[in-house]
N, C-alpha and C positions, 0 to 999 in steps of 0.2 A: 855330587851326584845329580842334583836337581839343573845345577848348567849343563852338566853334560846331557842331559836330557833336554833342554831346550836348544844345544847347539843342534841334536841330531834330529831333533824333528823341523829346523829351519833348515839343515841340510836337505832334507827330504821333498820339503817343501820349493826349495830351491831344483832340484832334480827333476821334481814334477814340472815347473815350470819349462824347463828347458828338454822334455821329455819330445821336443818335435824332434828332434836329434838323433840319431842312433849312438850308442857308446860303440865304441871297436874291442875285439877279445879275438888277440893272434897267439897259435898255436904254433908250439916248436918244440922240439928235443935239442935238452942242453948237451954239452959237449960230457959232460959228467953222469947221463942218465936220467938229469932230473926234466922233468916237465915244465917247462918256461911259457907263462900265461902274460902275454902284455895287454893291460887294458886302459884306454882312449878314452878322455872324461869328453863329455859334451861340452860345447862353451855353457858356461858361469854352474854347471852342475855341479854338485861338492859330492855327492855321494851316489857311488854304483850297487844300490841293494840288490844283493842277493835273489834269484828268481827260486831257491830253497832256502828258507832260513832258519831249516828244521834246527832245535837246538841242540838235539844227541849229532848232528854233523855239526856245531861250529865242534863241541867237546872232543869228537872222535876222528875228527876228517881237517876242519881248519884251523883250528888252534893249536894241535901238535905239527902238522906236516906242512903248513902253506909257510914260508917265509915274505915278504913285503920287502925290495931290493933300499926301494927308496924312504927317506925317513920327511919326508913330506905329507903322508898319509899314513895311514893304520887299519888295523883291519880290525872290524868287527862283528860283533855275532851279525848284527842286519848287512851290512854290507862293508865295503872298502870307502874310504872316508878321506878326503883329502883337506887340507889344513884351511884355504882359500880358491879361489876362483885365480885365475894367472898364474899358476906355478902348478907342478906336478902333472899336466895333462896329460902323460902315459906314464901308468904304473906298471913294474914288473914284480909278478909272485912266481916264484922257484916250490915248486912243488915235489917233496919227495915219494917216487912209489914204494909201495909196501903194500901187505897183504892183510884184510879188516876181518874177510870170514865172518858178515855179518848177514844174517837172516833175513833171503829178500831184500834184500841192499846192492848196488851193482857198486863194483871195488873203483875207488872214483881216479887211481894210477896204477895200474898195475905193470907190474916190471915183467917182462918175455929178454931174461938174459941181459947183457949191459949193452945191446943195445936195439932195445925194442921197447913199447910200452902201449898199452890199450890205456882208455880214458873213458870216464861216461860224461860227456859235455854236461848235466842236469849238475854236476856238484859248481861250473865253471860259468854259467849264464848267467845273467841278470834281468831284472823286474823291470822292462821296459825295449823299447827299439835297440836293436844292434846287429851289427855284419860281423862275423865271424871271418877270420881268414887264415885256414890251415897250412900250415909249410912244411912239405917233407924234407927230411934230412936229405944231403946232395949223399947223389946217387942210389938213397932209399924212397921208400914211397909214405904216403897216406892212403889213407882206407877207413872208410864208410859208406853204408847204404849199399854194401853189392859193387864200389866202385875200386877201385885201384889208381891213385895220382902221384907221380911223378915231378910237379910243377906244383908252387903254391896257390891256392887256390882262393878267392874271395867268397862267401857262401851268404846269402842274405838267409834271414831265417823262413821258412815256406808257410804259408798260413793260407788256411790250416792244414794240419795233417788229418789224412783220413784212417778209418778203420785198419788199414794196412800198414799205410809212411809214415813214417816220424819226421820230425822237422831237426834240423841240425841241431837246435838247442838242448834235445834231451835225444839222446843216440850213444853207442859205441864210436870210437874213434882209434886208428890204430897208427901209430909213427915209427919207423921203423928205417933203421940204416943197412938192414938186410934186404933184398926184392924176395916175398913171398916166394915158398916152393909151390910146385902145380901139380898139385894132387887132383887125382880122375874129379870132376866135379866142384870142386875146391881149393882155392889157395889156403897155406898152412903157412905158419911159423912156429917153432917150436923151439926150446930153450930145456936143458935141466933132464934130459929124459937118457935111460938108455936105449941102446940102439937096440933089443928086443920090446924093448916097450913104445919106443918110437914106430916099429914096424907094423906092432900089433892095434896103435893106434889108427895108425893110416889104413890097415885093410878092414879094418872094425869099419872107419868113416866110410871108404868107399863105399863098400858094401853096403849099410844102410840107405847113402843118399844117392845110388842108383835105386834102390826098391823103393825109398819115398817118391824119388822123379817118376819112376814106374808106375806108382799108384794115385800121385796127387799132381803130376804136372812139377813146373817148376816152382822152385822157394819164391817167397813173396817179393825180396830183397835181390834177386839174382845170383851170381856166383856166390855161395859163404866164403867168408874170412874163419878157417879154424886156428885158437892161439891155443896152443897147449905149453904148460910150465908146468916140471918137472919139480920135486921137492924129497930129492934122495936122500937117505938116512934119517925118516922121520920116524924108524923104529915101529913104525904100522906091520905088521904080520900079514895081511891083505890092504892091497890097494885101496886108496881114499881119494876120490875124485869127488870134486866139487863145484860147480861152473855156474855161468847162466848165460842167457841169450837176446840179443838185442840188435833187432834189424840187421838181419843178415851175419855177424859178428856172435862168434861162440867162444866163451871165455872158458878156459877149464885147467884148473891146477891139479896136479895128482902127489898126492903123500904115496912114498913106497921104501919099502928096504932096498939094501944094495943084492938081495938073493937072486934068485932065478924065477920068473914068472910063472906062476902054477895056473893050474885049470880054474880053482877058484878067483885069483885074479882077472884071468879072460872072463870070467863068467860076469864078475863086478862091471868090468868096462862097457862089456855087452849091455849092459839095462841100464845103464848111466847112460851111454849115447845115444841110445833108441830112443830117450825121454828128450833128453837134448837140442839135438838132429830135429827132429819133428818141432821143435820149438820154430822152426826155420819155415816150417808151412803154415804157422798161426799168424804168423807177422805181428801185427796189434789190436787183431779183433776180437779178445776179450781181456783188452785193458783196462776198456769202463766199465767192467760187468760189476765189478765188487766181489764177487766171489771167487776165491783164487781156486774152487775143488775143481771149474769149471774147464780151466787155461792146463793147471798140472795133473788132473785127472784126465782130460784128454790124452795129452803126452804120455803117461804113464799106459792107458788104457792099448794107444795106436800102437808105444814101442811093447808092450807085452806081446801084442798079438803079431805083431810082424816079429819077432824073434820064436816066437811058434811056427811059426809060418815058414821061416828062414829054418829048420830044425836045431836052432839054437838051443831050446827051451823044450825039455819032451812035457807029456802031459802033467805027470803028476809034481814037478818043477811049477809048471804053470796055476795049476789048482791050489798047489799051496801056497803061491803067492798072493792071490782071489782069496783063502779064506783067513791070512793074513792080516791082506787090506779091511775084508768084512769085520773082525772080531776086533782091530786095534781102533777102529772108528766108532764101534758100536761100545767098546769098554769105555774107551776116552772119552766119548759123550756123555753114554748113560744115558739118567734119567734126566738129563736139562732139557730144555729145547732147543733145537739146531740154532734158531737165532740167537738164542744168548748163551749160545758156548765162546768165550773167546778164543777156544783152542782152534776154532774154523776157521780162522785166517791167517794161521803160521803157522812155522815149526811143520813136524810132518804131516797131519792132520789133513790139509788139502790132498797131499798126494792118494792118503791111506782112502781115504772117505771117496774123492772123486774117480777113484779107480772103482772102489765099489758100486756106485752111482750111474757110472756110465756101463759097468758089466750088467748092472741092473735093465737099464734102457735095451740095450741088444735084447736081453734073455727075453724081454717083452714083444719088442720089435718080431723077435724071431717065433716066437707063441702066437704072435699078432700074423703068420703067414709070410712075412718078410724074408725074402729068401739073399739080400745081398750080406756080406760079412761086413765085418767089422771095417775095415780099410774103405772099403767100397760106400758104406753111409755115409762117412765120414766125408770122402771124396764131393758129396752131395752137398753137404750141409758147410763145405769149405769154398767150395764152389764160387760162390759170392764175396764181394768186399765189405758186405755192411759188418759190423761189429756184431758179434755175440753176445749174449745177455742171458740167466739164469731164465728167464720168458721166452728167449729164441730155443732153448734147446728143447725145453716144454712141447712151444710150439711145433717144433721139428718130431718130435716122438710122441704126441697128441692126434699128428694126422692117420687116417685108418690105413693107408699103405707103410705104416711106418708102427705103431704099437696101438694107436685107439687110447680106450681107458684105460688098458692094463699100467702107464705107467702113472696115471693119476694118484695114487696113495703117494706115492714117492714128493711129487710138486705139494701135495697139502702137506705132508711130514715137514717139508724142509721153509714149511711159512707159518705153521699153526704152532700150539703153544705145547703139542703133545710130546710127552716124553717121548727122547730119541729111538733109546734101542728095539721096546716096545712095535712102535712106529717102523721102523727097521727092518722087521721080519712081516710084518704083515704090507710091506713095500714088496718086499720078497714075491709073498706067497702070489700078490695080486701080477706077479710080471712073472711068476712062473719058476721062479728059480728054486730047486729043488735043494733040501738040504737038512739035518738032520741034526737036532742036538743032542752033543755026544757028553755025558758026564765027565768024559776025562779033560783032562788042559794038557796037550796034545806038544803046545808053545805061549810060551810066557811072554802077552802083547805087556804092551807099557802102563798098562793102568793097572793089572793085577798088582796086589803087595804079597811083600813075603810078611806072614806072620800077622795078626792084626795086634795091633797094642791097645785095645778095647775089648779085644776077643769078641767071640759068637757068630763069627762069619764059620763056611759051613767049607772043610780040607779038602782041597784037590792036590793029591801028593803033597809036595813039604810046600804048598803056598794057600792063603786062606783068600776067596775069590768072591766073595760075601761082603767086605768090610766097607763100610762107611768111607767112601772118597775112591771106591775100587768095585763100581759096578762090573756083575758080574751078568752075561748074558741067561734068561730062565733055564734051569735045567744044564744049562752047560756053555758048549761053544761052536758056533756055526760050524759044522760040514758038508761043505759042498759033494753033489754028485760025481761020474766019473765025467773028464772032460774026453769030448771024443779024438778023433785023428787025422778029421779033414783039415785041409789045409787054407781052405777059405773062407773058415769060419769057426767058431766056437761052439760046443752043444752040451750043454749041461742037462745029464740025464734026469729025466722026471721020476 
């Protein structure tokens, strides 16, 4: 153990030295599906570390799925390791795609039918200088960044990326022996689907990304890439879609039965791509923010109110999705403080919380005399390429054409040490949002338990809403006002 350890940190050492260099990382689709990565050692560098060396990805990502062609080198958790200096100078790793469905994680091959495949280059980059050079299959293309290529390409990495662009090294990438279909607005590939849920996918997309171009101008990225894969007979009773998005490129897998598409299906697709879709007009301006409520409570916020807007969603649909998001954020927190909940930055929490958050800012805005809706502020505050920040949205809803102080309770709740829920309603009251605590539990958020096994929590129907580890909001659980009818905007009656 202990040579092994000095062989790798002389390797390293060695690497660094010849770091004037760029390594080469060429992209291809194998004849079989798989992902074929060749990468091009520097002269006398023995080792290409890893530019992630997170180590749930060597466990999950390159240790089970990367093979190593040649036995000159080996791969390890830090990086790809070759034996000496003069021999092995291009290695190839055979990468198989498969589906991870992991949390906030982008799927680092993903298979679109046998023969297509999306990539996130961040699992494929390495810690130091290097040109990339993308090859589409003959007569398919490549695709990234909004682009569509036909001819291999060279890609030096762009430094730096701003608030919006990504640089090649950490992006979507898509290889494909098919040429994308040309859908209004977007090119698609699609694998795995039936041809009513294929149909329903394409006017679902349409339909949203003319009302985003309508309301917000063009995506930050250019044309999108939509990949949709299909996942039939997963024995799901309602639709499960899952995806994410990255510069320009919307990834999205759907679990379904072999039945017939019901209403409730439609309705699932409908607020999965509204959130989606609109991912396409943030680009990457709040990537550095730290706070994910800020990036998926947006998204959640914009596609709610444009599927109102769209009469997708009639009112009381939409209210009880608002008093959803309010009660599962305000249970799940409780009494911590917003800073040290870690449920704040994954799992659902972001979406639930920042949908709240940003219904809060409008209700104030709009208390505050602001008379533009929701789509319309937004359009303002997107406006620009700098990066967003937990302080920019502040900033943006602190000015007096916009909320004043009404949203000030909300910026100290989410910095101070005071219990959340607490904090929560008197966030409310100060931005105006009307609402009423109702003794009943209406719907069972995720933090209620059934039964406490301590007892002395105080029954709402057959669940105890009182118990230790299962804050329960005072008196009850938020109810929202009636939502009104206008179409360009939200009105939560006082």
């Amino acid at each position: 153990m202990y040579a092994r350890c000095l062989a790798t940190l002389f390797a390293l050492f060695v690497a660094a030295a010849a770091s004037a260099a760029p390594a080469g990382i060429a992209l291809r689709l194998a004849d079989d599906g798989a992902l074929q990565v060749d990468y091009t050692f520097p002269d006398r560098a023995l080792v290409l570390p890893f530019a992630n060396p997170d180590p749930q990805v060597w466990e999950l990502v390159r240790k089970p799925h990367w093979r190593l062609v040649q036995d000159c080198a080996e791969l390890r958790p830090e990086g790809i390791v070759r034996r000496r200096a003069g021999v092995c100078e291009q290695v190839t790793v055979r990468v198989q795609p498969g589906f991870l469905g992991l949390d906030r994680r982008f799927e680092p091959a993903l298979p679109i039918g046998p023969d297509a495949l999306s990539l996130h280059t961040r699992y494929y980059a390495i810690d130091g200088p290097m040109i990339w050079t993308v090859e589409p299959p003959r007569g398919g293309i490549a695709g990234w960044m909004g682009q569509v290529h036909g001819a291999a390409q060279e890609v030096a990495v762009a430094e730096p990326s701003d608030a919006r662009q990504a640089a090649i090294d950490d992006t979507d990438l898509v290889l494909s022996r098919r040429p994308p279909a040309r859908w209004t607005g977007a090119w698609a590939i699609a694998s795995g689907l039936t041809a009513p849920l294929e149909a329903e996918l394409r006017a679902t997309s349409e339909t949203l990304l003319a009302e985003y171009r309508h309301a917000f101008g063009e995506p930050v990225n250019g044309m999108p890439m939509l990949l949709f894969v299909g996942q039939p007979g997963s024995g799901e009773t309602v639709l499960r879609p899952k995806g994410d998005v990255q510069d320009g490129t919307v990834r999205v897998t759907v679990a379904f039965s072999e039945g017939k598409l019901a209403d409730k299906d439609r309705g699932v697709l409908r607020v999965f791509l509204a959130h989606e879709l609109f991912h396409l007009w943030h680009g990457r301006r709040f990537n550095a923010a730290g706070e994910p409520w800020l990036g998926e409570g947006n998204a959640d916020w914009i596609g709610l109110n444009l599927m109102h807007r769209l009469g997708w969603m009639n009112d009381s649909v939409y209210l009880l999705l608002l008093e959803q998001a309010f009660n599962q954020c305000a249970l799940a927190i409780g009494e911590q403080p917003w800073r040290a909940a870690p449920q704040r930055q994954g799992g659902i929490l972001p979406y639930r919380c920042g949908l709240a958050f940003h219904a809060i800012a409008f209700e104030a805005s709009r208390r505050a005399g602001n008379t533009a809706g929701p789509l319309e502020q937004w359009r303002a505050i997107l406006g620009g390429s700098d990066a967003l920040r937990e302080e920019d949205f502040f900033g943006w809803y602190e000015r007096p054409d916009f909320a004043g102080g009404r949203i000030a309770p909300l910026r100290r709740l989410l910095a101070s040490e005071t219990p959340f829920a607490e904090g929560l309603l008197a966030a409310m009251r100060s931005a105006g949002v009307s609402f009423e605590m109702a003794p009943t539990l209406s719907w069972l958020p995720s933090g209620a338990r059934r039964n406490c096994a301590q007892g002395g929590g105080s029954r709402s129907g057959a669940f105890d809403v009182n118990c230790p580890g299962a804050f329960s909001m005072p008196g009850g659980f938020i109810h929202l006002g009636v939502v009104g009818t206008a179409k360009s905007r939200l009105e939560i009656r006082q």
